[in-house]
VOZAPA-611515 format. One record per atom (N, C-alpha, C): residue in three letters; y, z, x. Coordinates in steps of 0.2 Angstrom, whole numbers, padded with zeros to 4 digits, always signed. Example, Ala and Ser with C-alpha at 12.3 -4.5 7.8 and 13.67 -1.06 7.14 Angstrom:
! VOZAPA-611515
ALA-0028+0039+0066ALA-0022+0039+0062ALA-0016+0039+0066SER-0011+0035+0064SER-0005+0036+0068SER+0000+0039+0064
! end
This chain:
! VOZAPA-611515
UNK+0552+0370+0580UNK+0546+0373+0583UNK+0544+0379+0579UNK+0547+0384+0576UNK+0546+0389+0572UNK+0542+0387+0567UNK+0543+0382+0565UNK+0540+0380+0556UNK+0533+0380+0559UNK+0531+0374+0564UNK+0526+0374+0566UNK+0520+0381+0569UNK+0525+0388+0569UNK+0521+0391+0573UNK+0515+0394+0568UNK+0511+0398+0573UNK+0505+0398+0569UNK+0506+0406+0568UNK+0501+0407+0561UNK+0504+0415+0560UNK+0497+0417+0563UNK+0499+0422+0567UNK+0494+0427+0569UNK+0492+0432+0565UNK+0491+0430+0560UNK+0486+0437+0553UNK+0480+0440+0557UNK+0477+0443+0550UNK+0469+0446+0552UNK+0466+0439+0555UNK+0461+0441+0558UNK+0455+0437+0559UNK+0452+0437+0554UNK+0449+0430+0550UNK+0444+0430+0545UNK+0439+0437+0545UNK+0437+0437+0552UNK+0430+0443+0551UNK+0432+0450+0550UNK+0439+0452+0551UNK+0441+0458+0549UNK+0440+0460+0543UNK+0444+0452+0538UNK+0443+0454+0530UNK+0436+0457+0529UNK+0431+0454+0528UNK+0424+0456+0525UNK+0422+0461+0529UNK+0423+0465+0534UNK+0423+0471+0535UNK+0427+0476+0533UNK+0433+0475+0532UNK+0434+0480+0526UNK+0434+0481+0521UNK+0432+0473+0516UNK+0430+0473+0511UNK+0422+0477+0510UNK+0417+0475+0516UNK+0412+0479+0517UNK+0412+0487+0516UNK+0419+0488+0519UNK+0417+0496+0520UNK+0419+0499+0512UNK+0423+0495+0509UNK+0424+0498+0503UNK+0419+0499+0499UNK+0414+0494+0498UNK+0408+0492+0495UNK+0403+0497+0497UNK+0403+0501+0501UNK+0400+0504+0503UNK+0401+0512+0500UNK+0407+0511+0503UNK+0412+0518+0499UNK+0411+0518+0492UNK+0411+0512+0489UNK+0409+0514+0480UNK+0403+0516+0478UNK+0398+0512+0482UNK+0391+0515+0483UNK+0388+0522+0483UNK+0391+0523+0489UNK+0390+0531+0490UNK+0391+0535+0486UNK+0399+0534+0484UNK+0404+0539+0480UNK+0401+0540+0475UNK+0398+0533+0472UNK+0394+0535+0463UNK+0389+0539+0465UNK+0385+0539+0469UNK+0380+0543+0470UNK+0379+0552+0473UNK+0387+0552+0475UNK+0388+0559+0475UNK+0393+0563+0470UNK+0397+0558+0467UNK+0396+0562+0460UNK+0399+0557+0455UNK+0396+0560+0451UNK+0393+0557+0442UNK+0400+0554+0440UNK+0406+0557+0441UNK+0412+0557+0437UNK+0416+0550+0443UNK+0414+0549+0448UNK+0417+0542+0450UNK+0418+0535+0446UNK+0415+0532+0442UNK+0413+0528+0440UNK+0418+0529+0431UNK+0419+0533+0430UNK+0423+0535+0423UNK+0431+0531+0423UNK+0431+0527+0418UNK+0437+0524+0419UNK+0443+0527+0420UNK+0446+0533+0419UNK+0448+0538+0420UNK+0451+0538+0428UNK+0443+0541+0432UNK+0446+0541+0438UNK+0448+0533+0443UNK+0445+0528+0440UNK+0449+0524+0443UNK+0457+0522+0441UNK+0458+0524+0434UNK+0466+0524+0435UNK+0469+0529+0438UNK+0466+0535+0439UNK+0470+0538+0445UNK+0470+0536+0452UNK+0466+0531+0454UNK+0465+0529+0460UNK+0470+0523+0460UNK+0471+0520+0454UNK+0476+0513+0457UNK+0483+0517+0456UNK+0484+0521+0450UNK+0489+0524+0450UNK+0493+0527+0457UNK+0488+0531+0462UNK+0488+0535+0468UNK+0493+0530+0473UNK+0485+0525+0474UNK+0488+0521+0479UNK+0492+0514+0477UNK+0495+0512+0470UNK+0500+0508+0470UNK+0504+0509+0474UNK+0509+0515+0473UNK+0516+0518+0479UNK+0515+0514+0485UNK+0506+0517+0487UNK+0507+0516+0495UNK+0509+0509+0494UNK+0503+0505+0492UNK+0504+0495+0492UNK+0511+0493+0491UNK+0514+0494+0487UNK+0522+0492+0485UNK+0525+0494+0491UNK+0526+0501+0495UNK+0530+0501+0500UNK+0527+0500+0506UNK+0520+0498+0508UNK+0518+0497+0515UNK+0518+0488+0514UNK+0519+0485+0508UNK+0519+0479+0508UNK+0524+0476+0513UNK+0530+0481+0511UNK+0538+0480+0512UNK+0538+0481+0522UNK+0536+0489+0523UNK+0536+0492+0530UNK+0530+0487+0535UNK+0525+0483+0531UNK+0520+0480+0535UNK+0523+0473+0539UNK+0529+0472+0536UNK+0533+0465+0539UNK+0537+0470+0543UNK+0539+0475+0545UNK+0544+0478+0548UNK+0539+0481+0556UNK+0532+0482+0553UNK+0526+0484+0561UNK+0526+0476+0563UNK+0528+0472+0560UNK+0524+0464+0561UNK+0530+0462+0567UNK+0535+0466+0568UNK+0541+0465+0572UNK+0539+0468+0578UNK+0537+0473+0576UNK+0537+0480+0584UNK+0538+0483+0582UNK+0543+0484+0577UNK+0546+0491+0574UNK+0543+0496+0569UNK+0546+0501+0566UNK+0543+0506+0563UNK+0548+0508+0558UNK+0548+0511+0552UNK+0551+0515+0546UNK+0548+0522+0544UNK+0551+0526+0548UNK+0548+0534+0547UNK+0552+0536+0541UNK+0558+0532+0539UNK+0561+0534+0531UNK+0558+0533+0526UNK+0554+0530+0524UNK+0553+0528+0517UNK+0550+0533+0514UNK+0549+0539+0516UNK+0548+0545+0511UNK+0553+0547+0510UNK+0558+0549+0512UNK+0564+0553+0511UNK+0566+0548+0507UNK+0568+0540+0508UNK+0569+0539+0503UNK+0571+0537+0496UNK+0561+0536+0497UNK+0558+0538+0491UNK+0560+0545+0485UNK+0562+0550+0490UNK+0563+0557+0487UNK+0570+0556+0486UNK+0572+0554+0490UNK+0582+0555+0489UNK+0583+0548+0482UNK+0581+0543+0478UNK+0581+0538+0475UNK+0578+0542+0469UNK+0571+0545+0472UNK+0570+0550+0461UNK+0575+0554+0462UNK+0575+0558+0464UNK+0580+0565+0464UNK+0589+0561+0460UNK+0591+0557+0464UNK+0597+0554+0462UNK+0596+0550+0454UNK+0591+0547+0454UNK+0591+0544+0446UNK+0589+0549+0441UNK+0586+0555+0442UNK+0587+0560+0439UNK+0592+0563+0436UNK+0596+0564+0443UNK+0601+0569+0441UNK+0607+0562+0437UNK+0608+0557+0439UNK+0612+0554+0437UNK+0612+0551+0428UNK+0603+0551+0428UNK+0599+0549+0420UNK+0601+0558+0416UNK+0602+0561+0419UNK+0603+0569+0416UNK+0611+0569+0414UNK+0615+0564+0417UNK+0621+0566+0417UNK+0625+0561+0413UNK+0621+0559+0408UNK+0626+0554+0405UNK+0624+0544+0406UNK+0622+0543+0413UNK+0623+0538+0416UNK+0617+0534+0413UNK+0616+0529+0409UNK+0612+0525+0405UNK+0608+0524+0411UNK+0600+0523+0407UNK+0595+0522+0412UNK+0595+0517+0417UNK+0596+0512+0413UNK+0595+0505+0416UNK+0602+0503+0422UNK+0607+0507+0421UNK+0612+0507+0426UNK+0610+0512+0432UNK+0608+0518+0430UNK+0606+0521+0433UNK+0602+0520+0440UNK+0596+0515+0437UNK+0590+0512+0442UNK+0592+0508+0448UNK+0600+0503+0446UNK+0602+0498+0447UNK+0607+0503+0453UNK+0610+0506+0451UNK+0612+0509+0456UNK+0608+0512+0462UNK+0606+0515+0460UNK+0600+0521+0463UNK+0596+0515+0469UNK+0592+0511+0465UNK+0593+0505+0471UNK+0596+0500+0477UNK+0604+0499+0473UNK+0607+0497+0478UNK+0608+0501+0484UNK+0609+0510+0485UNK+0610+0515+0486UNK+0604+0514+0492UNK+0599+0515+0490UNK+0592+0514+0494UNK+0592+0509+0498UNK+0593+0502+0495UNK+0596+0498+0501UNK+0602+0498+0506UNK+0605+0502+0506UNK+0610+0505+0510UNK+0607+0510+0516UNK+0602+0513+0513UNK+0598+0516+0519UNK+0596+0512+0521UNK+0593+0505+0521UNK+0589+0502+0525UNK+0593+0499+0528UNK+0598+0497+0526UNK+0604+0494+0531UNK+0607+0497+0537UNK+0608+0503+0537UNK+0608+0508+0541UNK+0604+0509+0546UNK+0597+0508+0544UNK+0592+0507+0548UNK+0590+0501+0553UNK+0593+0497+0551UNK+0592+0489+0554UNK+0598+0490+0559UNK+0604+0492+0555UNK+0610+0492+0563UNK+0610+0496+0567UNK+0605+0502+0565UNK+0603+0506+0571UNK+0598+0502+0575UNK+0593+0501+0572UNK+0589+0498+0576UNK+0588+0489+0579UNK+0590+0486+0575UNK+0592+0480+0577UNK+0597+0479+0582UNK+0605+0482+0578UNK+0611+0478+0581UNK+0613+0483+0588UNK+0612+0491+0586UNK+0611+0495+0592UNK+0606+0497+0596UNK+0601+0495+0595UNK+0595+0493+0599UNK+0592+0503+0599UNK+0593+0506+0596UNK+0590+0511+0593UNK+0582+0513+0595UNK+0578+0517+0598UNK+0571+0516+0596UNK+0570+0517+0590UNK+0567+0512+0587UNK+0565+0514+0577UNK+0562+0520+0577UNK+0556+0523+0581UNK+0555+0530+0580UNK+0561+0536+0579UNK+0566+0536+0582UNK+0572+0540+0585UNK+0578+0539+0579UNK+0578+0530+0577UNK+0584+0530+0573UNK+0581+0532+0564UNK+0574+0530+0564UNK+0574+0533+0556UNK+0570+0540+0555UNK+0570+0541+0561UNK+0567+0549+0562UNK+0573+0552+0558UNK+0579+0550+0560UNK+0587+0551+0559UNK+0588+0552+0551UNK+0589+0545+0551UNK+0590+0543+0543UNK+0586+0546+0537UNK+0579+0549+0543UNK+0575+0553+0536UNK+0578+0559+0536UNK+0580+0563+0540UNK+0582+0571+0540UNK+0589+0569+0536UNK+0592+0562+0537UNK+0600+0566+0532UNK+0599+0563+0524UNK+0594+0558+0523UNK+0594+0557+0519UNK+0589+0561+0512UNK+0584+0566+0516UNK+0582+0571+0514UNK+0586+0578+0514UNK+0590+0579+0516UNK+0593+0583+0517UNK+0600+0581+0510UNK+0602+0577+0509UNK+0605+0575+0504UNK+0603+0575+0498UNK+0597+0575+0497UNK+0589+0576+0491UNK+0592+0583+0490UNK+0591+0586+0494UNK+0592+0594+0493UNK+0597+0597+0490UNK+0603+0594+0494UNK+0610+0593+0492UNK+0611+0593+0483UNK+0608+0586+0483UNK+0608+0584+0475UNK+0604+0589+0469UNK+0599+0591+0471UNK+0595+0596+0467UNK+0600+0602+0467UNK+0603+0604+0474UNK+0606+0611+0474UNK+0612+0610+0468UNK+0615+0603+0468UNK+0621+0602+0463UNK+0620+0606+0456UNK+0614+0602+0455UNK+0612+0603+0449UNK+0608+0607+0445UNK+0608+0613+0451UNK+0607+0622+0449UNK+0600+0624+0451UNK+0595+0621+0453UNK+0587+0621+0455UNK+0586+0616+0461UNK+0577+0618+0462UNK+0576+0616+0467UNK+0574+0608+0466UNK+0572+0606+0460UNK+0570+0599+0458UNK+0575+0597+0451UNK+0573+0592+0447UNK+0576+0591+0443UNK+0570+0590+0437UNK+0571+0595+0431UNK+0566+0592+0428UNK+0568+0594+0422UNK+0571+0598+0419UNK+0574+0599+0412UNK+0582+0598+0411UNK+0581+0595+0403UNK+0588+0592+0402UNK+0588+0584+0404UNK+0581+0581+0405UNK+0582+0577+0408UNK+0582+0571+0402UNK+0587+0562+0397UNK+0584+0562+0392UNK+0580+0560+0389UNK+0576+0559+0385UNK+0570+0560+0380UNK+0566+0551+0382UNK+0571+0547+0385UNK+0569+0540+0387UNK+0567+0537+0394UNK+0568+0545+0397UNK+0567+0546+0406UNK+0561+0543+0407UNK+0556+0544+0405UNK+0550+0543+0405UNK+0547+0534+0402UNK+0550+0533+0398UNK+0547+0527+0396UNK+0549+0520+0400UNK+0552+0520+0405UNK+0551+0514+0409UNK+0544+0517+0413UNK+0544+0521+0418UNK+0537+0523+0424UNK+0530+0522+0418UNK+0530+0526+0411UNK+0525+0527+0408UNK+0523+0521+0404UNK+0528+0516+0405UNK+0528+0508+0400UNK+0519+0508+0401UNK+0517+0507+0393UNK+0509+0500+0398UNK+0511+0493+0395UNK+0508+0488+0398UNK+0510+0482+0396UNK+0505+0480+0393UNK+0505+0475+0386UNK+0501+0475+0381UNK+0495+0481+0379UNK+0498+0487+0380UNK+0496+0493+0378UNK+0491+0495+0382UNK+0490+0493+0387UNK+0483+0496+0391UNK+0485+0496+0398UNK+0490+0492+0401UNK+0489+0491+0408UNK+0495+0494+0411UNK+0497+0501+0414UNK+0502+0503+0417UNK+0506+0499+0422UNK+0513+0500+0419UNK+0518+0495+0421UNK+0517+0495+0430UNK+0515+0500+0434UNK+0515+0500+0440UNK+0511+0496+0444UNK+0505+0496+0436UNK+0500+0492+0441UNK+0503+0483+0441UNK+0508+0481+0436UNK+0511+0474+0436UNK+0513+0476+0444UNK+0519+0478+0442UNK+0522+0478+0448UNK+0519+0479+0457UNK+0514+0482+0457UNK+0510+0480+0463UNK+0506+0474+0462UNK+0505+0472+0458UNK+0502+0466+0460UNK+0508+0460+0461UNK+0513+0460+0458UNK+0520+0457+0458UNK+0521+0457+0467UNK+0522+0465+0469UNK+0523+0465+0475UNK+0518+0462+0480UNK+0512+0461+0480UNK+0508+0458+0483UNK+0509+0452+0485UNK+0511+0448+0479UNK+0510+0442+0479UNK+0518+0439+0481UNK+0521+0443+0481UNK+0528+0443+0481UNK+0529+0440+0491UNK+0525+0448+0494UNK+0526+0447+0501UNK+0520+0443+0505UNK+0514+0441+0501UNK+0510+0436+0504UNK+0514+0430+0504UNK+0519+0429+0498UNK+0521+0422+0500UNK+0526+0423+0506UNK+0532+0428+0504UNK+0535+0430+0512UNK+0533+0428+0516UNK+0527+0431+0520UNK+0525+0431+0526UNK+0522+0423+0527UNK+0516+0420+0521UNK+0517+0414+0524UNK+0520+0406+0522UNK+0525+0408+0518UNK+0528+0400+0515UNK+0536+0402+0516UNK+0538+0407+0519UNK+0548+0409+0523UNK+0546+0410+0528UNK+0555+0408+0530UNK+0556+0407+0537UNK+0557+0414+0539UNK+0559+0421+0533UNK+0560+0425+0536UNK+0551+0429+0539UNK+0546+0426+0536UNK+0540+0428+0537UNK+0538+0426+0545UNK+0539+0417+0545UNK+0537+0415+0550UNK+0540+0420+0557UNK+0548+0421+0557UNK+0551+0424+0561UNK+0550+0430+0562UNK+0549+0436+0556UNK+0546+0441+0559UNK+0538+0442+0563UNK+0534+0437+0564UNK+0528+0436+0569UNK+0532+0435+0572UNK+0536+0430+0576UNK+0539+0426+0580UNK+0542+0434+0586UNK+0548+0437+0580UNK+0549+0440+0583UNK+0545+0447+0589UNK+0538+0447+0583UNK+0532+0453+0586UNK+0530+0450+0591UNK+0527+0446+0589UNK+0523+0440+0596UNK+0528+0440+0602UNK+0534+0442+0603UNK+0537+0440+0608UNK+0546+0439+0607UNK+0548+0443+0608UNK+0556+0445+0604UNK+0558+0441+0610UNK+0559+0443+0616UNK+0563+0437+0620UNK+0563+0428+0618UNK+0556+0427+0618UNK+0555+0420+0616UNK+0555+0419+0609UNK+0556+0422+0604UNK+0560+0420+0597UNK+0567+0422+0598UNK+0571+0423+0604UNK+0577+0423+0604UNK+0581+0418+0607UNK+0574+0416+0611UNK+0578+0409+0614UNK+0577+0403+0612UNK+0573+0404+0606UNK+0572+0400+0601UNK+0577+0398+0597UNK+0582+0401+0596UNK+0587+0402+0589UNK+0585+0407+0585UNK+0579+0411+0586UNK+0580+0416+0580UNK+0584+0421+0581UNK+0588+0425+0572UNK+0592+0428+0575UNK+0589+0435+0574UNK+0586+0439+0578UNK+0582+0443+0578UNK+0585+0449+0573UNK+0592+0450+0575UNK+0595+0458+0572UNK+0596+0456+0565UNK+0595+0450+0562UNK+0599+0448+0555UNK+0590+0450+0553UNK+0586+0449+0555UNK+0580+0447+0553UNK+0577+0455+0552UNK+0578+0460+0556UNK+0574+0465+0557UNK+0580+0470+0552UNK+0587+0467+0551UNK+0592+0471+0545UNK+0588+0469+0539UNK+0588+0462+0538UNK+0583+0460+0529UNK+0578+0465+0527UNK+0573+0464+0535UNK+0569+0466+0534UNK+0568+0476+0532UNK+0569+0479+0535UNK+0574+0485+0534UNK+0577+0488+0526UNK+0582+0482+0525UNK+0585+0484+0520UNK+0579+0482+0514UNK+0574+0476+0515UNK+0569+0475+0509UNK+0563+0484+0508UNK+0563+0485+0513UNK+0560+0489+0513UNK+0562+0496+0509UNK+0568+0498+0511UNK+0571+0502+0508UNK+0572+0503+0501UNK+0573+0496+0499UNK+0573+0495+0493UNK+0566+0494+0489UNK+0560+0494+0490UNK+0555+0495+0488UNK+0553+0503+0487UNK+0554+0507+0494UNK+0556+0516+0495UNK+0558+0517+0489UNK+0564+0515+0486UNK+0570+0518+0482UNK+0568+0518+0476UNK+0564+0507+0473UNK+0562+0508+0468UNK+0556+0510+0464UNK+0550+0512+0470UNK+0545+0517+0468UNK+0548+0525+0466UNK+0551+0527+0473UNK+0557+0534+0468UNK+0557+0534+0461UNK+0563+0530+0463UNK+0562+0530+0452UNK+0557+0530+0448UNK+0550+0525+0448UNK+0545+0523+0444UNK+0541+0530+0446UNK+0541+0533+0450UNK+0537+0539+0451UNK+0541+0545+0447UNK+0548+0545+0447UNK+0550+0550+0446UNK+0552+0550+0436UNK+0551+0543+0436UNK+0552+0542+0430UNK+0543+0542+0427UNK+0538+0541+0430UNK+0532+0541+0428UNK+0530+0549+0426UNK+0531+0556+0431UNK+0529+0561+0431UNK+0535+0565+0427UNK+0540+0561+0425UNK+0545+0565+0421UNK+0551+0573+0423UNK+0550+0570+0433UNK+0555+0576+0437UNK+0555+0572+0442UNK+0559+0575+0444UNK+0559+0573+0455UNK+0561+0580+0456UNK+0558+0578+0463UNK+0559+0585+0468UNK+0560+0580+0474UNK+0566+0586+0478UNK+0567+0582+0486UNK+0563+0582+0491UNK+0557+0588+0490UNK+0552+0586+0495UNK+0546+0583+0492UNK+0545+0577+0487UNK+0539+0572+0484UNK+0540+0568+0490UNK+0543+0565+0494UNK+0540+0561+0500UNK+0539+0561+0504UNK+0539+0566+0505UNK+0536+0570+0512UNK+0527+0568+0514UNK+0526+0566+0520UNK+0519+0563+0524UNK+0520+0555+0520UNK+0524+0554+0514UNK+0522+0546+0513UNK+0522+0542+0520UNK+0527+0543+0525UNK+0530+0538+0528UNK+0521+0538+0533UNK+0517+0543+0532UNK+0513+0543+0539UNK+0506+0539+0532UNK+0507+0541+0527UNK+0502+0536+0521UNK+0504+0528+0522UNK+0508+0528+0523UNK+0511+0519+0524UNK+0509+0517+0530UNK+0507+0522+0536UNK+0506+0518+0542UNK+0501+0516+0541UNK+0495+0524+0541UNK+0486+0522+0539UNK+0485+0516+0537UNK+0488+0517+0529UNK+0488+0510+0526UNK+0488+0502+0530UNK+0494+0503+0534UNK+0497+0498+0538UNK+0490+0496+0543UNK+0490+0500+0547UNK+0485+0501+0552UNK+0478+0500+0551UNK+0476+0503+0545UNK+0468+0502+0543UNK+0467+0495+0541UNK+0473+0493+0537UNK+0474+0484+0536UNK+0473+0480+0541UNK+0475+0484+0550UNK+0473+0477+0555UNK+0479+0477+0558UNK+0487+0480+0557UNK+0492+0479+0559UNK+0493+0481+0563UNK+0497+0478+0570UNK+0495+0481+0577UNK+0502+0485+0576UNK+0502+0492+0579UNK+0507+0494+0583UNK+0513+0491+0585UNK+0509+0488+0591UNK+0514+0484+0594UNK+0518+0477+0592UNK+0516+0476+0583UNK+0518+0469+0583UNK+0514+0462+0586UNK+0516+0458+0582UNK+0514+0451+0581UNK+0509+0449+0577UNK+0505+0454+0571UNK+0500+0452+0569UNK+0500+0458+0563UNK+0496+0453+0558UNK+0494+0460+0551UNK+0496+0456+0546UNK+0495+0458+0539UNK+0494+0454+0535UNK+0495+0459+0525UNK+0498+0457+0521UNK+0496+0460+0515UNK+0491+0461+0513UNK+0487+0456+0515UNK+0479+0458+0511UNK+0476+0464+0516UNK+0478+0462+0522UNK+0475+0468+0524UNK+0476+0477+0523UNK+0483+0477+0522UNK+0486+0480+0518UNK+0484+0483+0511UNK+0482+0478+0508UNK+0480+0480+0500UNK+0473+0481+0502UNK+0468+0481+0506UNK+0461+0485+0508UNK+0462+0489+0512UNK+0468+0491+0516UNK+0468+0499+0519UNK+0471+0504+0513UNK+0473+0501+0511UNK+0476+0507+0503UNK+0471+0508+0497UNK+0465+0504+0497UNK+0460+0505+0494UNK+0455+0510+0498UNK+0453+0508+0504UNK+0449+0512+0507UNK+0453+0520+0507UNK+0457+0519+0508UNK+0460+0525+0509UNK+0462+0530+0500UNK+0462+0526+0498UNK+0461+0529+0491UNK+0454+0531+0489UNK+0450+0529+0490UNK+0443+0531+0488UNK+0440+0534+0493UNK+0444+0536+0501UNK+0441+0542+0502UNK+0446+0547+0500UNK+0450+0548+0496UNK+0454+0552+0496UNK+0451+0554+0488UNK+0449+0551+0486UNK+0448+0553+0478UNK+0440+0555+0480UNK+0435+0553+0485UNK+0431+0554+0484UNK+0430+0563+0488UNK+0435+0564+0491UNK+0434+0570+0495UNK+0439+0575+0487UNK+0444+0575+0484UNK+0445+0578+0480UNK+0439+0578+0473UNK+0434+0574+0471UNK+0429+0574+0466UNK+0424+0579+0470UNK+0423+0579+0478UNK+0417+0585+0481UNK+0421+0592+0483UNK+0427+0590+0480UNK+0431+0598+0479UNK+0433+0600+0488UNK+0435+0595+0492UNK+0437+0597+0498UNK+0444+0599+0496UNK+0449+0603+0501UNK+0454+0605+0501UNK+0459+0601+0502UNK+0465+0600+0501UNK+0469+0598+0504UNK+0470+0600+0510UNK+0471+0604+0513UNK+0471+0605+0520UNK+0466+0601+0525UNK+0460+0602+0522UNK+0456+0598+0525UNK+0456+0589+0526UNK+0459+0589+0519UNK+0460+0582+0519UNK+0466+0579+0524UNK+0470+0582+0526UNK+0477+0581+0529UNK+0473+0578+0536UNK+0469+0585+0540UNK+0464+0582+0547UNK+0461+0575+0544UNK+0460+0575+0537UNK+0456+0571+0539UNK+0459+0561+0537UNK+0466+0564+0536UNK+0470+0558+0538UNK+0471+0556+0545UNK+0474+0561+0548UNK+0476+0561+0557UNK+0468+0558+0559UNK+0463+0559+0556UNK+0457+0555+0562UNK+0456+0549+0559UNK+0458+0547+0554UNK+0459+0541+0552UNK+0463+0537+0554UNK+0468+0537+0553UNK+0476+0536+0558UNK+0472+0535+0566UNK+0469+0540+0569UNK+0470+0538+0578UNK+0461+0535+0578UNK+0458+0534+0573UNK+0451+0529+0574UNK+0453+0523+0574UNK+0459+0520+0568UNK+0461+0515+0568UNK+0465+0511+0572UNK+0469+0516+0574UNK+0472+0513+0581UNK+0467+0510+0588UNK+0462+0516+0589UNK+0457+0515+0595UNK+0454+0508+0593UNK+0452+0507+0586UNK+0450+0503+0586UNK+0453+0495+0588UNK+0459+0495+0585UNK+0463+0489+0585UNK+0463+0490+0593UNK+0464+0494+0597UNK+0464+0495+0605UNK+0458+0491+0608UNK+0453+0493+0606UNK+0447+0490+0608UNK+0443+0485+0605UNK+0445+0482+0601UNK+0445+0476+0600UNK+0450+0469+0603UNK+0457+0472+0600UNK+0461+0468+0608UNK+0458+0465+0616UNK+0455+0473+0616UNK+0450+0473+0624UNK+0444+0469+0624UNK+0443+0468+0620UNK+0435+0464+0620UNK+0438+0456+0618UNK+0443+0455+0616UNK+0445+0448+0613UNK+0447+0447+0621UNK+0453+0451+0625UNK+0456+0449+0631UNK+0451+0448+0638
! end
């Protein structure tokens, strides 16, 4: 019965309204200032929001549940800081990574058996797992005499994050597009995709199904974590330091992103693509308010009203469909 089921993605019409509002947003943006359109500033902007696309790819099969991951910043932050100090200390890069990720998947295991097997509120259980796993960031950095790690670090730290590929295209932007196409196929051609709608749309009735819901929201969990862990690295390896507080507000960038894509709160619907044009929109106002010299502080407000329009909206549009 499961194979058969139908996936509750965007609606067709949603797409080309975000697609629309992007289109619109470049329009304007080139018009209020000159330096938009310089190839320059768009490698900052895919640069920016790759992180987000890599880890909300992972977290948006985890809202597609009901559920939530308020860690993926810390450990983000606790994944560069440990490959740092570890690449500082002898431990060859490439083991380094290999570690550094398994490690990260351990967070996300952690988060599934709270929240899966012990039935946890995901708000409450990775609320948890962010303070100790950031708080261990700290720990790591204090080891090794300062507040971040950044000198002493060796001469080769840098050349996996800064890799371009046939000389021109930053390794991160491969790997987001890798990750796109990676969790589009997930969500619709695996049984672990179908089952995570299954289980959003209606957790009692995908359990009497035979789904095994807690196995399903641990994978899920632990995939995500692992994606957190292995932007750490490429970010920490791209800017050449990590600091324990670099992922801090990530986890609330993941949501936007989530949420501007189409993904409900509540589960049962959303989708990658939607995904990769909340991370777009949301990149281009973000680069377009830093080129008009708004502040960062200002910019913060003007996440949170983005975050609670996009929910109203997804509200009010359910209301008019019911």
């Amino acid at each position: 019965m499961l194979k058969e089921l139908k996936l509750p993605v965007l609606r067709n019409r949603q797409l080309p309204v975000l697609a629309g509002i992007i289109l619109i947003m470049i329009v304007v943006l080139s018009f209020m200032s000159p330096n938009f359109f310089k190839i320059q500033n768009f490698n900052n902007i895919l640069l920016k929001i790759g992180i987000f696309i890599i880890i909300a790819s992972a977290a948006n099969l985890i809202m597609i549940t009901g559920n939530l991951d308020l860690s993926v910043g810390a450990v983000f932050a606790f994944s560069g800081i440990l490959h740092a100090y570890m690449s500082k200390h002898g431990v060859p890069i490439a083991f380094s990574i290999g570690i550094t990720c398994l490690l990260a998947m351990c967070w996300g295991l952690l988060n599934g058996v709270l929240v899966g097997k012990l039935k946890i509120v995901p708000v409450i259980a990775t609320l948890g797992t962010l303070y100790i796993a950031e708080g261990i960031a700290f720990l790591i950095a204090r080891a090794d005499g300062g507040s971040n790690i950044m000198l002493g670090l060796p001469g080769n730290y840098t050349s996996f994050g800064r890799y371009m590929v046939f000389g021109k295209i930053p390794i991160i932007i491969v790997f987001v597009v890798i990750a796109f196409f990676l969790f589009l196929f997930i969500e619709r051609k695996t049984s672990l995709g179908r089952f995570s709608y299954a289980v959003g749309a209606n957790r009692s009735a995908a359990e009497l199904s035979g789904v095994n819901v807690t196995k399903i929201i641990m994978i899920l969990y632990v995939l995500c974590s692992l994606m957190a862990g292995f932007c750490g690295v490429l970010q920490s390896s791209r800017v050449g330091l990590a600091a324990p507080n670099v992922g801090r507000m990530l986890e609330l960038y993941v949501l936007i992103v989530c949420v501007m894509g189409g993904t409900r709160m509540a589960g049962g619907s959303g989708t990658v693509i939607g995904v990769l044009l909340g991370a777009i929109i949301i990149g281009l106002l973000e680069n377009g308010l830093n080129l008009l010299g708004v502040g960062h502080f200002a910019q913060e407000v003007g996440r949170g009203v983005v975050l609670i329009i996009a929910v109203m909206v997804q509200k009010n549009s359910r209301a008019v469909r019911s």
